[in-house]
C-alpha positions in Angstrom: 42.1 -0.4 21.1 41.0 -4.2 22.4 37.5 -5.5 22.5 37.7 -8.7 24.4 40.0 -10.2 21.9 39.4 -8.5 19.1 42.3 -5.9 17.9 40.9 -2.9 16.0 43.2 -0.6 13.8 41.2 2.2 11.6 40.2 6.0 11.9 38.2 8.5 10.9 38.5 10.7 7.5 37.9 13.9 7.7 34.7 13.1 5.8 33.6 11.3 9.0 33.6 8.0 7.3 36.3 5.4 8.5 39.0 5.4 6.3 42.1 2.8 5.4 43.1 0.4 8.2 41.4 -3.0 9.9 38.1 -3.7 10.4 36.3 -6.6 12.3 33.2 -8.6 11.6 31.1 -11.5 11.3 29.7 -12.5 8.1 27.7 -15.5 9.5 25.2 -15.1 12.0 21.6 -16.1 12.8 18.6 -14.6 14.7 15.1 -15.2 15.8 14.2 -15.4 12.2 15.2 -18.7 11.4 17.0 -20.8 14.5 18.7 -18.4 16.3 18.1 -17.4 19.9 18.1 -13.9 19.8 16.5 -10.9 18.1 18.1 -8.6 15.6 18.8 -5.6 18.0 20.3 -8.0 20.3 22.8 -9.6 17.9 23.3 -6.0 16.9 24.3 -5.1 20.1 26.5 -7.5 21.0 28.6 -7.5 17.9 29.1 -3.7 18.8 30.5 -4.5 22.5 32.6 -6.9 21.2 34.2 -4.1 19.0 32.6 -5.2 15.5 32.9 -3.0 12.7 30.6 -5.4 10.3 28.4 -7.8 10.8 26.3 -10.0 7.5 22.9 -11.7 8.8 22.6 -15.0 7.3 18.9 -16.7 8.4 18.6 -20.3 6.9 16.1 -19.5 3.7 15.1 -16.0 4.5 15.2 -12.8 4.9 13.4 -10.7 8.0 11.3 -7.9 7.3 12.9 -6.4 10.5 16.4 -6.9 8.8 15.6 -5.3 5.6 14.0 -2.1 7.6 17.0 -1.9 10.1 19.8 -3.0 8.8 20.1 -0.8 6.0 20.0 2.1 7.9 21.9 0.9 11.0 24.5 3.5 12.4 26.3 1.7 14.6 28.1 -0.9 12.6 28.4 -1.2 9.1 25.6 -3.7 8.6 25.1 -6.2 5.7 21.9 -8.4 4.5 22.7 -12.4 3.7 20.8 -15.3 3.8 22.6 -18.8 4.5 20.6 -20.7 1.2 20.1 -24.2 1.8 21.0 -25.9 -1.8 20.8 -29.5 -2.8 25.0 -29.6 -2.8 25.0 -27.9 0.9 25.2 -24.5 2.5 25.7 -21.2 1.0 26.3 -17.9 2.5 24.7 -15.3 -0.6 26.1 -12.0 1.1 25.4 -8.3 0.1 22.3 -9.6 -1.7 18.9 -7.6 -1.7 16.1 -10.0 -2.0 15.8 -13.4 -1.0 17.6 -16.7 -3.0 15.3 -19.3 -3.4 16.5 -22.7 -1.7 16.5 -26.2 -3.6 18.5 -25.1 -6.2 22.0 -26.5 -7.2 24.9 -24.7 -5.6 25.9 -23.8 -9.4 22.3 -22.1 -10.0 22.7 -20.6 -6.4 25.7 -19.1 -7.1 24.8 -17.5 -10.8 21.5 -15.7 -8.5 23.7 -14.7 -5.7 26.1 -12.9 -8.3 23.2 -11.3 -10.3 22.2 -9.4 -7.2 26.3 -8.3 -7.1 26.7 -10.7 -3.9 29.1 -12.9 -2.3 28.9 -16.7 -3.3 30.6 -18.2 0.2 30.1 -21.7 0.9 29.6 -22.4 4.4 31.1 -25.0 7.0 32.1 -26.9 3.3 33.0 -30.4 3.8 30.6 -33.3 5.7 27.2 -33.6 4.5 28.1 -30.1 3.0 29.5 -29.0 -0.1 32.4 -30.9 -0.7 35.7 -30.0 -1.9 35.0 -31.5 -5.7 32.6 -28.8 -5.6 34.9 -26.4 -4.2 37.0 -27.3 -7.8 34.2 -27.4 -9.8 32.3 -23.9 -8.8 33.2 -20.3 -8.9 32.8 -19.1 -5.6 34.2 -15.9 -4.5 35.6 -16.9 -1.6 35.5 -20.2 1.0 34.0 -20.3 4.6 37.1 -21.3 7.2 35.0 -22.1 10.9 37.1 -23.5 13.3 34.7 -24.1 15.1 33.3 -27.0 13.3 34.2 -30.8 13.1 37.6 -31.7 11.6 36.5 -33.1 8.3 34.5 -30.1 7.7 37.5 -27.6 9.0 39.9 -29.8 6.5 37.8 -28.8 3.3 37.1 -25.2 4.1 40.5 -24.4 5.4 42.8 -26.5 2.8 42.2 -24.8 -0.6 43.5 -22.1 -3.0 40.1 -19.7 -2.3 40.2 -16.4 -0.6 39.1 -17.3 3.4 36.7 -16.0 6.0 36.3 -16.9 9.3 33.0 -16.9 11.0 31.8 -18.2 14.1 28.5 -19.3 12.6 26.7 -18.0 15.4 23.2 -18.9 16.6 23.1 -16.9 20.1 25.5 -13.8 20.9 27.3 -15.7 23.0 29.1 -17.9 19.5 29.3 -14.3 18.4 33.3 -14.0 20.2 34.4 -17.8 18.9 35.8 -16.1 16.2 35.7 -12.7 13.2 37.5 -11.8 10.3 40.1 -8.9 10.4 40.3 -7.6 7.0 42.2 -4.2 5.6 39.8 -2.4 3.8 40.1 1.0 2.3 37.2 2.4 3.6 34.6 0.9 5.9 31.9 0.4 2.8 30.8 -3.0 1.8 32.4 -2.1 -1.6 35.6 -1.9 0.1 34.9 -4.8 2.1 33.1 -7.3 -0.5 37.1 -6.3 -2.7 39.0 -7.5 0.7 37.2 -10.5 0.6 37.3 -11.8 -2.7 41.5 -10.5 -2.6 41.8 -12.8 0.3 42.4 -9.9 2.8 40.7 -11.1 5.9 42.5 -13.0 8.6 41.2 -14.8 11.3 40.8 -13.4 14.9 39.6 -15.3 17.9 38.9 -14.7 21.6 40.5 -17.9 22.0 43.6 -17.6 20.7 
C-alpha cells in the first residue's frame, strides 16, 4: 500500500491491534501551540492521508491542553505527547513523556527528567548553534535526530555518529509533514514497541523525495 511516498507494510491481529511489520511516523512536529501553523486536528489529519501510523507532538516549551485531552485517546493514529525542550546546550525532543520538562536546564538535567517520566531523550537538528557533537559523546541519549532537511553542518553531526537515528521532518505546517518519516519494524503498533525500535536503531528513513 503507497501513501504519496510513504511504503506501509503491517496488519491486523486477530486482536484488532496491528501486529509485526513497518510502521510510519513523525516524531517531530509543531502546531498552533507554540510556532506552528496549524491546529492539532489538522496536523492530525494530514499525517493520516499521508499514511502515518504515528505521529509525537513536539511544541517548543509546552504542552497543549488540547494535546493532552486528544491525543491520548486518538483512534486514528497511534498518537504520542513530546515537547521539543529548549536547554541551555540546544534542542531536545523529550518524547512519550506525560507532563511538561521545564526549559533552561542543562541537556544532562533535561535528559535525567525526560527518562524519569520513561521518555525518549532525542536531541534535535544537533550540530550549529545546537547541541554539538561533544555533547553527543558526553550525554546518554537514547537516540540522535537525523533531518535532512536542515543545513549541512547540522545534517553532519546528527547523521555521522554511533547513536540509534530518526528521521523527522521537523515540521511547522502540514505541508513539511511529507519532507520526510521514519519507517521502523515494530512488533506491535504500541509506543512500547515503538519507543524499543527506536532506541535498537530500527527506524529508517523514508521521504517523498527520494
Amino acid at each position: 500500500m503507497v501513501f504519496l511516498g510513504f511504503y506501509k507494510v503491517g496488519y491486523f491481529s486477530e486482536s484488532g491491534v496491528k501486529g509485526p511489520g513497518f510502521y510510519t511516523g513523525n516524531l517531530h512536529t509543531h502546531t498552533i501551540a507554540s510556532d506552528g501553523n496549524a491546529d492539532y486536528n489538522t496536523m492530525i489529519d494530514e499525517a493520516v492521508r499521508l499514511g502515518f501510523d504515528f505521529i509525537a507532538l513536539t511544541d517548543h516549551n509546552t504542552i497543549s491542553p488540547t494535546t493532552i485531552l486528544l491525543c491520548p485517546l486518538d483512534k486514528r493514529i497511534l498518537c504520542i505527547i513530546g515537547e521539543e525542550v529548549t536547554t541551555t546546550d540546544g534542542h531536545l525532543l523529550a518524547i512519550g513523556i506525560k507532563q511538561v520538562i521545564p526549559n533552561g536546564l542543562s541537556a544532562n538535567e533535561t535528559v535525567s527528567l525526560i527518562h524519569e517520566q520513561e521518555g525518549l531523550a532525542i536531541p534535535a537538528h544537533p550540530g550549529g548553534v545546537y547541541i554539538s557533537a561533544e555533547l553527543l559523546r558526553t550525554i546518554n541519549f537514547d537516540a540522535v535526530e537525523c533531518n535532512l532537511s536542515v543545513n549541512p553542518s547540522e545534517q553532519e553531526t546528527g547523521c555521522n555518529n554511533t547513536y540509534s537515528k530518526v528521521y523527522n521532518s521537523d515540521a511547522h505546517n502540514t505541508e513539511m509533514l511529507s519532507l520526510g518519516a521514519n519507517n521502523c519494524y515494530l512488533a506491535n503498533l504500541t509506543w512500547q514497541s515503538l519507543k524499543d525500535s527506536i532506541k535498537i536503531g530500527n527506524c529508517t528513513l523514508v521521504s517523498s523525495r527520494i
